[in-house]
N, C-alpha and C positions, 0 to 999 in steps of 0.2 A: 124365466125360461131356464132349465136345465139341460145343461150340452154333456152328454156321456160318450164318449167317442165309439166306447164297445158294443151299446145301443147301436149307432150309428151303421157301425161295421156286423151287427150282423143282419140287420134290416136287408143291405148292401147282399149279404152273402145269400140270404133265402131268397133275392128275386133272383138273383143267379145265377144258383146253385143247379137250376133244374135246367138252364138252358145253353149254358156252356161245359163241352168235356173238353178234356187234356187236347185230345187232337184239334178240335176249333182250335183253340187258342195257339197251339202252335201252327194252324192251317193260317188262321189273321196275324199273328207274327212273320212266318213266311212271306205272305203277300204284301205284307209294308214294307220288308226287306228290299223283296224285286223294286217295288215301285222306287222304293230310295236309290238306287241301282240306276235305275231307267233315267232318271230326273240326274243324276248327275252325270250321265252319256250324254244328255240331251245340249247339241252347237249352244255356244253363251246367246247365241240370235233367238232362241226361243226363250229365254230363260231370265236374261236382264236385257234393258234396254231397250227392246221393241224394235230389234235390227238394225242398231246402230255398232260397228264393231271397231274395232282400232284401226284398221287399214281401209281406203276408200278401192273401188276398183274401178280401171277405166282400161276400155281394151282389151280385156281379158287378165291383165297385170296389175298385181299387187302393188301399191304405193303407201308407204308409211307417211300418216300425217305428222306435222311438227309437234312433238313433244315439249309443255310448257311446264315443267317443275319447278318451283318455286325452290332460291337457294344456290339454282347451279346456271351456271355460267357458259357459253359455247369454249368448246374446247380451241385453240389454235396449237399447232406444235411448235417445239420448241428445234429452232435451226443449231441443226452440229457446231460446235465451235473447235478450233484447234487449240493445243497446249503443248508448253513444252516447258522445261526448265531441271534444275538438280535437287532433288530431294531433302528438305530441312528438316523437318520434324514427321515423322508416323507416330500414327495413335490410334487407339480401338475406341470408338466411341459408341456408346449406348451396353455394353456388355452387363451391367446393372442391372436394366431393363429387360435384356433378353431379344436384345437385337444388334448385339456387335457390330460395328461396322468401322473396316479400315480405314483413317482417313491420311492423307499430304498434303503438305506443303510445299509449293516448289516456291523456287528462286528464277523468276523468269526475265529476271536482266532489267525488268519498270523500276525495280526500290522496293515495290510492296508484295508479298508473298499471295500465294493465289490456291483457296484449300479447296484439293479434290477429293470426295467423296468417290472409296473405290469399289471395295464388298468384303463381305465378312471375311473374315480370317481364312475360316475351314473351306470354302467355296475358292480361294487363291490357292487354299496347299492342294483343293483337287484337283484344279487345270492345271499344278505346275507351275503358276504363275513366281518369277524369283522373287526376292527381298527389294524390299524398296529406298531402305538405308542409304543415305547420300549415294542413291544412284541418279544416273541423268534420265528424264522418263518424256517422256510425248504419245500425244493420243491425240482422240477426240471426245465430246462431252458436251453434254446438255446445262443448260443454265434457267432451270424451272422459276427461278424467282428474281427475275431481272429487277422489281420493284427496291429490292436491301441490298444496299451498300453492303461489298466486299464479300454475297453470297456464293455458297462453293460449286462448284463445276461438277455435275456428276457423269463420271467415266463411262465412257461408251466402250473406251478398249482402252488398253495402255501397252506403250513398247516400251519396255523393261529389261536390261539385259542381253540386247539383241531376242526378247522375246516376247510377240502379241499375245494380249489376254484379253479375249471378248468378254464383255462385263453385262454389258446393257445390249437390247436391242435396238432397231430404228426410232421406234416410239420413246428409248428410255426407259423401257421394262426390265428392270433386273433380271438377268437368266437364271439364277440360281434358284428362284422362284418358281420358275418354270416345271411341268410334269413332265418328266422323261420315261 
């Protein structure tokens, strides 16, 4: 058996040749266009599933069913904790990487130092926040990882100077983060 492709293609071309012009062809590209169009407007209820959709309704009101992802965990928040104490050591941690972030040490009167995670450099010099240099500081702060021994407190605010500086939100969202 010999395969010639050019054979092939113009067998292909003389049946038709005589029964498609320009405009068919863009009239049947067209019409596949719409239809892909139409099929992707069309509610996910017609389209996967068979009417099964993420939200059940009962009442006339929407209720989200329980979400089972594999990996994650239920969230619990984590309760404000107070701090206080005089400032032993500042450092910029992570600047390497491309994520600075200021961190202290306080001296809070136990024997053992207690390190606050506060925020980047450039995000303290835009609130005005002062220097944290053996100053006496107090705030409050989240403690995301109660499980490790001696892990850091991260700053919700700090009073510095006779001055507050909102750092985090209620959740412990970094503001600087935040769209303004």
């Amino acid at each position: 058996m010999d395969f010639r492709p050019d054979q092939v293609v113009a067998r292909i071309r003389g049946a038709v040749e005589g029964a498609l012009t320009a405009q068919s062809v863009l009239g049947i590209g067209g019409a596949l266009v719409l239809i892909l169009v139409v099929i992707a407007l069309l509610p996910d209820r017609f389209t996967r599933g068979g009417g099964k959709t993420a939200t059940a309704v009962s009442s006339g009101a929407a209720q989200a069913l329980p979400a089972a992802l594999p990996g994650l965990s239920p969230f619990t928040p984590a309760k404000p904790l107070q701090f206080s104490g005089r400032v032993t050591q500042v450092a910029s941690i992570g600047n390497d990487v491309g994520w600075g972030q200021v961190h202290v040490w306080i001296d809070n009167g136990t024997g053992a130092l207690q390190e606050i995670s506060v925020a980047p450099q450039s995000y303290l010099n835009q609130i005005g926040c002062p220097s944290f240099d053996g100053a006496r500081i107090s705030g409050i702060g989240f403690l995301f990882d109660s499980g490790r021994p001696n892990a850091e407190l991260y700053a919700k605010s700090v009073l510095v100077g006779g001055r507050t500086c909102k750092l985090r939100d209620d959740e412990g969202l970094a503001l600087w983060m935040t769209v303004q």
